[in-house]
C-alpha positions as CSV (number, residue, x, y, z in Angstrom):
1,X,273.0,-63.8,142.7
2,X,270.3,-62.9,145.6
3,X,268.5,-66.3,145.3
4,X,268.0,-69.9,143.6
5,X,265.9,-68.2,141.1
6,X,268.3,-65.6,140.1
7,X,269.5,-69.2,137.6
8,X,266.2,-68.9,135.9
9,X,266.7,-64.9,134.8
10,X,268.3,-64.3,131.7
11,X,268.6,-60.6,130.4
12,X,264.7,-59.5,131.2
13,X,263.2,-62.7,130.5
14,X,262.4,-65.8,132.9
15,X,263.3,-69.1,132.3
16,X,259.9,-70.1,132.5
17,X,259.1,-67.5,129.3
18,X,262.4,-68.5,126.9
19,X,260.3,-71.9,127.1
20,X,257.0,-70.6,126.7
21,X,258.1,-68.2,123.7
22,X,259.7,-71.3,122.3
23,X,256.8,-74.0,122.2
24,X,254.8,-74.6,119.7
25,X,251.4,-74.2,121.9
26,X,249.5,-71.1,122.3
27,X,250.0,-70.1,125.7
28,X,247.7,-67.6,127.5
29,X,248.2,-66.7,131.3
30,X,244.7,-64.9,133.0
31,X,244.0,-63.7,136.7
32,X,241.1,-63.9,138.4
33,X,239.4,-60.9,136.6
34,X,239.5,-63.2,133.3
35,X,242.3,-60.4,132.3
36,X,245.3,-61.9,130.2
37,X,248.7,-60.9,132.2
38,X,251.0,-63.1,129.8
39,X,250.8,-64.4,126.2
40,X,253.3,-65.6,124.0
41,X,254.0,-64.9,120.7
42,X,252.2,-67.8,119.1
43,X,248.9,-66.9,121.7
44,X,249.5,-63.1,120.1
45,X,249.8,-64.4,116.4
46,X,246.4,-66.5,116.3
47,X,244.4,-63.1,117.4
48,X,246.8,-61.3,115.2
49,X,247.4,-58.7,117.5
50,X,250.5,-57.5,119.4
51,X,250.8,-59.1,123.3
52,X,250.7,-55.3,124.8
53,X,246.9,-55.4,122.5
54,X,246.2,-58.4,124.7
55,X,247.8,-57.9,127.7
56,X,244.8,-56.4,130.4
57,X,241.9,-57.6,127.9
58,X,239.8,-60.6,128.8
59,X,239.1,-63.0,126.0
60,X,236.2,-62.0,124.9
61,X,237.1,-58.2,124.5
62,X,239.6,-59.9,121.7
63,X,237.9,-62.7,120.4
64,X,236.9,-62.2,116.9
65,X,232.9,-63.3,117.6
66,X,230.8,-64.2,120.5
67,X,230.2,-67.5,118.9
68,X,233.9,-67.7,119.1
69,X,234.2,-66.4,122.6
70,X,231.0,-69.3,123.5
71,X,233.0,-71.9,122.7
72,X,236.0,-71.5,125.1
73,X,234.2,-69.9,128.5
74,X,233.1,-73.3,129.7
75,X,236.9,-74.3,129.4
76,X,238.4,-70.8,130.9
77,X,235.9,-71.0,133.9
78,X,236.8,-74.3,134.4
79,X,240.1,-73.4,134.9
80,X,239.3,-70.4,137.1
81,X,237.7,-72.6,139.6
82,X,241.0,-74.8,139.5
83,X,240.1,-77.2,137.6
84,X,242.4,-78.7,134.6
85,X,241.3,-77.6,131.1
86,X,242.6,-78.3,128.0
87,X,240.7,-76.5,125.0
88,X,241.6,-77.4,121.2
89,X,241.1,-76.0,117.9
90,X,241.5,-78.0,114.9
């Protein structure tokens, strides 16, 4: 192993994304373009699409409605500027 973090590879997945695919939260990763760079399954499964659908789209080019969309941009800019968000649908 090169490195410490050579312990957190397994096969082509990260540590980090065994636990991401195995919560039960909807996980979404964006950069500063808004653009998702990582989802997990469950984050796939509530748009219904595939992750390589997702992955390069901002939200709103998959939300299902701008209403939709509305109600989560205060939260994802708020996290953009580096602040903690937490958004919920019930």
């Amino acid at each position: 192993m090169n490195n410490k973090l050579d312990l957190f590879k397994l096969g082509d997945l990260s540590w980090l994304e065994i636990v991401a695919e195995r919560t039960p939260l909807y996980i979404g990763y964006q950069d500063t373009e808004r653009r998702h760079i990582y989802v997990n399954t469950k984050y796939s499964s509530w748009f219904k699409l595939p992750p390589e659908k997702i992955i390069g789209k901002t939200l709103e080019e998959i939300s299902v409605s701008p209403v939709a969309y509305e109600s989560v941009e205060p939260y994802e800019s708020k996290a953009l500027r580096g602040e903690y968000a937490r958004f919920e649908v019930k």
